[in-house]
C-alpha positions in Angstrom: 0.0 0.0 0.0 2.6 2.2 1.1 4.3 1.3 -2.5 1.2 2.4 -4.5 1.1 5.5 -2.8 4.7 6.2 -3.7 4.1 5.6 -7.3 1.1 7.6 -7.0 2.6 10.8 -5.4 5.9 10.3 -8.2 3.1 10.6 -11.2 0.8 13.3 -9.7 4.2 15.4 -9.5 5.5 14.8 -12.7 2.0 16.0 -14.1 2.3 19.0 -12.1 5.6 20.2 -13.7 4.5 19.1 -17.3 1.7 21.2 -16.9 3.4 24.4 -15.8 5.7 23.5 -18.5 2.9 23.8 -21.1 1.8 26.9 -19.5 4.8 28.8 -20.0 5.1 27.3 -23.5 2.1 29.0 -24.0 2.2 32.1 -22.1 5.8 32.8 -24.0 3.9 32.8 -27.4 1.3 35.1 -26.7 4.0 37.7 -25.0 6.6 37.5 -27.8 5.1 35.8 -31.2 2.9 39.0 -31.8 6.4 41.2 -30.7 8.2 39.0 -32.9 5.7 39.2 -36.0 5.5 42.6 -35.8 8.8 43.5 -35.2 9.7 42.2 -38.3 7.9 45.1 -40.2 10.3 47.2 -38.1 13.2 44.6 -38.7 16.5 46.0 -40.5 16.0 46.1 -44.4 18.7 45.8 -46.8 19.9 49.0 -47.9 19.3 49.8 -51.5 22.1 50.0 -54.0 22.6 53.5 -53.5 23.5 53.3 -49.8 25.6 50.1 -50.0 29.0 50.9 -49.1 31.2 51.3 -52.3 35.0 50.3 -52.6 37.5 52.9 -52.5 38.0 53.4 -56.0 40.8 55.7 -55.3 42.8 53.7 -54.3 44.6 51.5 -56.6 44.9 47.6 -55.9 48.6 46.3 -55.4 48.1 44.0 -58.3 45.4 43.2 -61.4 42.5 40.6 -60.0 42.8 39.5 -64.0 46.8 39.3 -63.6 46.4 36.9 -60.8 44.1 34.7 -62.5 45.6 35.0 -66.1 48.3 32.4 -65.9 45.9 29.4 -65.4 44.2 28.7 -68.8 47.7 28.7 -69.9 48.9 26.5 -66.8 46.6 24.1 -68.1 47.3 23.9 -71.7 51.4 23.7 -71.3 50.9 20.7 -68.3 49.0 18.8 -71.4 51.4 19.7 -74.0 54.1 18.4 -71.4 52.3 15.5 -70.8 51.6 15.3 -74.3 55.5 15.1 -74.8 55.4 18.2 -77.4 58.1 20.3 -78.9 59.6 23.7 -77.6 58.3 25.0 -81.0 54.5 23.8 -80.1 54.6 24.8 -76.1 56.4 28.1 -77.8 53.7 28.7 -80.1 50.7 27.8 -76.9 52.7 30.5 -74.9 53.5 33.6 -77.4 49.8 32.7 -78.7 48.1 33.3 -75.0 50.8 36.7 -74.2 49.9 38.1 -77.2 46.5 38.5 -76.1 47.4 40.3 -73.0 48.6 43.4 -71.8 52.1 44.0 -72.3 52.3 44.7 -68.3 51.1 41.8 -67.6 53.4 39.1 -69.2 55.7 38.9 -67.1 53.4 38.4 -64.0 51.8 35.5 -66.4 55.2 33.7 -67.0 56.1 33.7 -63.5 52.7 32.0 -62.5 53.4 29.7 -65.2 56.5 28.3 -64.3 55.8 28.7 -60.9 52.4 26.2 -60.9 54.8 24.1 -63.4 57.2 23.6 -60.4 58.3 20.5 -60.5 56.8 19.4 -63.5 58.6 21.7 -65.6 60.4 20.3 -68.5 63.4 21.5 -70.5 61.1 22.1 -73.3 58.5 24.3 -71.1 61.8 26.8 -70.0 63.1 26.5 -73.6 59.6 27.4 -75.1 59.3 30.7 -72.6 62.4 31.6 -73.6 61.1 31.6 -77.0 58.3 33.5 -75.8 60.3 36.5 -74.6 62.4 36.3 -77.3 59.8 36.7 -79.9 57.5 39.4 -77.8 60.7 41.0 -76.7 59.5 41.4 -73.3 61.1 44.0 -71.1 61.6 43.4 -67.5 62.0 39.8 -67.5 64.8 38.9 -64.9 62.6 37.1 -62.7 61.6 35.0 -65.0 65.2 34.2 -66.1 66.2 33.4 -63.1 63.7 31.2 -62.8 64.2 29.4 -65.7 68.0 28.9 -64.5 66.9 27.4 -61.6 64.5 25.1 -63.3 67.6 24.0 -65.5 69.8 23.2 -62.6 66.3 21.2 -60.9 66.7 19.2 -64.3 70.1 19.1 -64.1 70.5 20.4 -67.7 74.1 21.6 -67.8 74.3 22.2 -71.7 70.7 24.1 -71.6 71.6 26.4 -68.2 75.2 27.2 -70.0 73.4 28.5 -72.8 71.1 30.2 -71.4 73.1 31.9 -68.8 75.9 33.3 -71.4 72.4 34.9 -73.1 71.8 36.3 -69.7 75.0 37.5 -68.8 75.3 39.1 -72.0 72.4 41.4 -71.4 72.6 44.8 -70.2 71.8 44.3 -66.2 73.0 41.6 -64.6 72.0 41.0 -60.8 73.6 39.6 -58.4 71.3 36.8 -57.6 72.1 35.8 -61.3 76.0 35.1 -60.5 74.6 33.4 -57.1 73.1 31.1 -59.3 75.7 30.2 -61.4 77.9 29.6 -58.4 75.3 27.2 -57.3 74.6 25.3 -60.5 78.6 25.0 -61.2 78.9 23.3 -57.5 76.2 21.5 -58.7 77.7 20.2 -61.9 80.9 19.5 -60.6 82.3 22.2 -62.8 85.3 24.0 -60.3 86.7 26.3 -63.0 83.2 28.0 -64.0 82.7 28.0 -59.8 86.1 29.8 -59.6 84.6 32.3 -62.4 81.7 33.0 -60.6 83.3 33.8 -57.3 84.0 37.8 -57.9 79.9 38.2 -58.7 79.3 36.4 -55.4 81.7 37.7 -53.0 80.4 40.9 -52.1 77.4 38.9 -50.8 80.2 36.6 -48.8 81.8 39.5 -47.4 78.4 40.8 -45.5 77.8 38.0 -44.0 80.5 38.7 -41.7 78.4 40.7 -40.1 74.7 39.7 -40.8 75.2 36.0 -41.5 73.1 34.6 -44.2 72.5 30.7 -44.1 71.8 30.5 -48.1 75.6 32.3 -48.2 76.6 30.1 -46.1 75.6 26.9 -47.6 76.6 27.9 -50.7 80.8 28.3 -49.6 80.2 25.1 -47.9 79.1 23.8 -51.2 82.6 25.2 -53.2 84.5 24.0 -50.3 83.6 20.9 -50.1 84.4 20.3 -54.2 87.3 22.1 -53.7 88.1 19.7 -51.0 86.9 16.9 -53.0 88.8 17.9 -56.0 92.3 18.6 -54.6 92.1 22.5 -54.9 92.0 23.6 -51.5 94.9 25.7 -52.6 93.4 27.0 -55.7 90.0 28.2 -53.4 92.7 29.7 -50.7 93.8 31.5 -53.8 90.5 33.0 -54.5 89.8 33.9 -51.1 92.9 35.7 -50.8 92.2 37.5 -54.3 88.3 38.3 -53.2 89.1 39.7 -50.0 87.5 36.8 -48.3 89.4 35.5 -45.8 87.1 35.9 -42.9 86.0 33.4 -39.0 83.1 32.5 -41.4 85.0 31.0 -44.1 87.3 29.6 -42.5 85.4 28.1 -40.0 83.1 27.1 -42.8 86.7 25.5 -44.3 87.9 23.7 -40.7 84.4 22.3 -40.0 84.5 20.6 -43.6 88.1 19.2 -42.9 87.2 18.0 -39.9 83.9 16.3 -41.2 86.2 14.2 -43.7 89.4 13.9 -41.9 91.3 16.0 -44.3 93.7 16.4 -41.5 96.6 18.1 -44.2 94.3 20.3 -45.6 93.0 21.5 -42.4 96.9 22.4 -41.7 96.9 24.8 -44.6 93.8 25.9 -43.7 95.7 26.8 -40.6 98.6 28.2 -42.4 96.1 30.3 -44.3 94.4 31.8 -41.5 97.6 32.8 -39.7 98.9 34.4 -42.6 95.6 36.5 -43.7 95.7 37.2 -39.4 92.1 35.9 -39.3 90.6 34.7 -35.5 89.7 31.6 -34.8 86.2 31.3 -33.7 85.3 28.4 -31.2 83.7 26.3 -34.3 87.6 26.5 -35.7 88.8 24.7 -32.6 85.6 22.6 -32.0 86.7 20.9 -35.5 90.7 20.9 -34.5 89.7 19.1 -31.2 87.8 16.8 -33.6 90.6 16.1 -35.5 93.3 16.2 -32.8 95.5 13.2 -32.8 96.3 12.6 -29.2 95.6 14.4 -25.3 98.4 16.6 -26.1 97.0 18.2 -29.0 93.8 18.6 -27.4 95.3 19.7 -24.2 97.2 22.7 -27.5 93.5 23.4 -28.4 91.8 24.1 -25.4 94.7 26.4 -24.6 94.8 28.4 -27.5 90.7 28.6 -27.4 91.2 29.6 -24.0 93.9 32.5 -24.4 91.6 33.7 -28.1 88.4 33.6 -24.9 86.7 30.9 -27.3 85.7 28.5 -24.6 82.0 27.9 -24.6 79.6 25.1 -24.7 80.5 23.5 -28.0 84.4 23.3 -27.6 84.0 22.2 -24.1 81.7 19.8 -25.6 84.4 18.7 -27.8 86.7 18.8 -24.9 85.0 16.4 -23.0 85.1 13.8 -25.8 88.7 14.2 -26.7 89.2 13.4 -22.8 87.5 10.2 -23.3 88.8 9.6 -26.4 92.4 9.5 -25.1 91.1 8.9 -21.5 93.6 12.4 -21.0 93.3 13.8 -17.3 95.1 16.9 -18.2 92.4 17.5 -21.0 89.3 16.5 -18.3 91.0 18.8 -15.6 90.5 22.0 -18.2 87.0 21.0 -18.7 86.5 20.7 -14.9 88.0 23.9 -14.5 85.6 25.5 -16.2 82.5 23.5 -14.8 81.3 26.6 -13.1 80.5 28.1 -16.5 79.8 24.7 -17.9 75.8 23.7 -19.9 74.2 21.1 -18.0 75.4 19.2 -21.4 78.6 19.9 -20.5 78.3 18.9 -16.9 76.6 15.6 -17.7 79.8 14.9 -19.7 82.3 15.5 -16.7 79.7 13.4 -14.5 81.4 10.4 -16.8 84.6 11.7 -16.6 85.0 11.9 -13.0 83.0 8.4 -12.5 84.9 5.1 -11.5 87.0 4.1 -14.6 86.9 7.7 -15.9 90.2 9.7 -16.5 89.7 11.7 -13.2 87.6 8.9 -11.7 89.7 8.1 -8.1 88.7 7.6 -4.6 86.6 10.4 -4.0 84.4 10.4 -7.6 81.6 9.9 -5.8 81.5 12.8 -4.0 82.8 15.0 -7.3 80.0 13.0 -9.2 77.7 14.7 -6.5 78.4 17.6 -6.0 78.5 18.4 -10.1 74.9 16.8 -9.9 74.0 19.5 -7.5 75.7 22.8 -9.0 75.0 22.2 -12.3 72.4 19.8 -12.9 69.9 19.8 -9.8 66.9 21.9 -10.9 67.9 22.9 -14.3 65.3 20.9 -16.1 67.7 18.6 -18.1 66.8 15.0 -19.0 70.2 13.3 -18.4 70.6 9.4 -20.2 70.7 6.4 -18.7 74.4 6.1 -18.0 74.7 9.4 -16.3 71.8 8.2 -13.6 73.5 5.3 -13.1 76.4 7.0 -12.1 74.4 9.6 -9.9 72.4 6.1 -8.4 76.0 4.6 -7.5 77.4 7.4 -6.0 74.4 8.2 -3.9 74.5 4.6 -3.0 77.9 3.9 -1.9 
């Protein structure tokens, strides 16, 4: 009984709260549908053509809508002649056809869509056929596109075509310097040392500024001629041309010691040395990171740290280096400098000496423990460094003994 009157109360209140839920449904629409229809008479209307806001017509747009678009009905057609395995003359013809049916100030920005879309589909027949194009149009303003197309050449790795093409482009009136740049690059490239040798003057005011502003793509580019110099048996030849282009500077010849170092050209790094000395250029602390790569035994490293040390060279990287020459040679006097300078050491750095002091380490002795310790708290403790394995296994052993 006491059941049924449970079951009975749980009903009669859940039909109470439906029905005051129907009632508000209902008391909402007659408050707000009537506000609602009629506030749509009074609703915001589109404002007619007169008072629509206009574009600035002053002001001119940076660049054509139809100039951006034009390039792609033409995109098309030269992808299916490529694919179609066509002639220069017939891709020639497709292109000079489209250009000659737009503005003459808009060409350019046409063939630089082209062969940018093309990308890596370009063909030697597609940059042949819009050279043909500019030829035949004689359109002004082109160097973008020619450089273009000598980058295409050298993606191909069309050495007779980019030759060619780059004596037509040298030949003309203004030549810049991203041009010569280019050439340096496609005659690394190619293999081709002499025509890199020729191409040095054009590129070595850019190679000089990066003494001060250094420029990766510089860079990467003298790491490219040095390393086919290198390869070659020039080194002396590219010493030679440094000297003659004024650019014997710490980033080419650190450029020069780091690629010695990476292929154990231990002679060459020598002259490299000789060089250096003799154009009275600094060493930088990547020059004697790669010497202590290369050194042959504790006492050469132990002449390397030195030297870094009296030039105020010593950071991270050529105690870095340090650290493996000591356990390369397992030389205390090397691991001693290192620890000497632990209070200025990188927790890198520190987790190095950790395995230099340990037991079996060249300054591991009675008391490593305790040096293995107190590094651990100096240097590492709280710095947020994720040491390896080995390292807290020595920290374990120390704490443990």
């Amino acid at each position: 009984m006491a059941f049924h009157d449970t079951v009975m109360d749980v009903i009669a209140s859940a039909q109470t709260e439906i029905a005051i839920f129907l009632v508000a449904v209902c008391a909402h629409f007659l408050l707000f549908s009537k506000h609602t229809v009629s506030g749509g008479k009074h609703s915001a209307k589109k404002l007619p053509p007169k008072e629509c806001p206009k574009p600035n017509s002053d002001k001119p747009s940076p660049r054509k809508p139809s100039a951006n678009l034009a390039f792609a009905p033409l995109v098309r057609s030269v992808q299916t002649l490529i694919n179609e395995r066509a002639g220069k003359d017939a891709i020639a013809a497709e292109i000079t056809r489209f250009l000659g049916r737009r503005p003459e100030d808009e060409r350019v920005d046409v063939l630089l869509g082209v062969i940018s879309s093309l990308g890596k589909h370009v063909s030697c027949e597609a940059a042949g056929a819009i050279r043909a194009a500019i030829k035949e149009l004689r359109i002004e303003g082109a160097g973008r596109v020619n450089e273009m197309i000598l980058r295409s050449y050298i993606f191909l790795r069309a050495k007779e075509d980019f030759e060619s093409f780059l004596d037509e482009v040298l030949a003309s009136s203004a030549v810049s310097p991203t041009v010569h740049t280019i050439a340096l690059r496609a005659a690394c490239t190619f293999g081709d040392l002499t025509s890199a040798f020729s191409h040095l003057p054009g590129v070595a005011p850019a190679l000089r500024s990066t003494e001060a502003t250094p420029s990766v793509a510089c860079h990467q580019l003298f790491l490219q001629l040095a390393r086919l110099s290198l390869t070659s048996g020039e080194l002396a030849r590219l010493l030679q041309e440094m000297r003659k282009n004024s650019l014997a500077s710490g980033t080419t010849v650190q450029a020069l010691f780091q690629e010695c170092a990476r292929h154990s050209y231990l002679e060459e790094l020598v002259q490299v040395q000789d060089f250096a000395r003799t154009e009275k250029v600094g060493l930088t602390s990547g020059c004697f990171v790669a010497l202590l790569h290369c050194a042959r035994d504790g006492a050469t490293a132990m002449r390397h740290l030195e030297a870094a040390s009296a030039a105020q060279k010593v950071d991270k990287d050529v105690l870095l280096a340090g650290v493996g020459a000591a356990s390369k040679f397992r030389d205390a006097g090397v691991a001693k400098f290192v620890l000497g300078h632990a209070s200025a050491a990188s927790p890198e750095v520190a987790q190095g000496l950790l395995q230099l002091c340990a037991h079996g380490g060249p300054l591991g002795n009675s008391d490593s423990d305790t040096v293995v310790l107190e590094l651990y708290e100096t240097r590492l403790a709280g710095s947020g460094f994720a040491m390896d394995g080995q390292a807290e296994r020595l920290l374990a052993r120390g704490a443990l003994r």
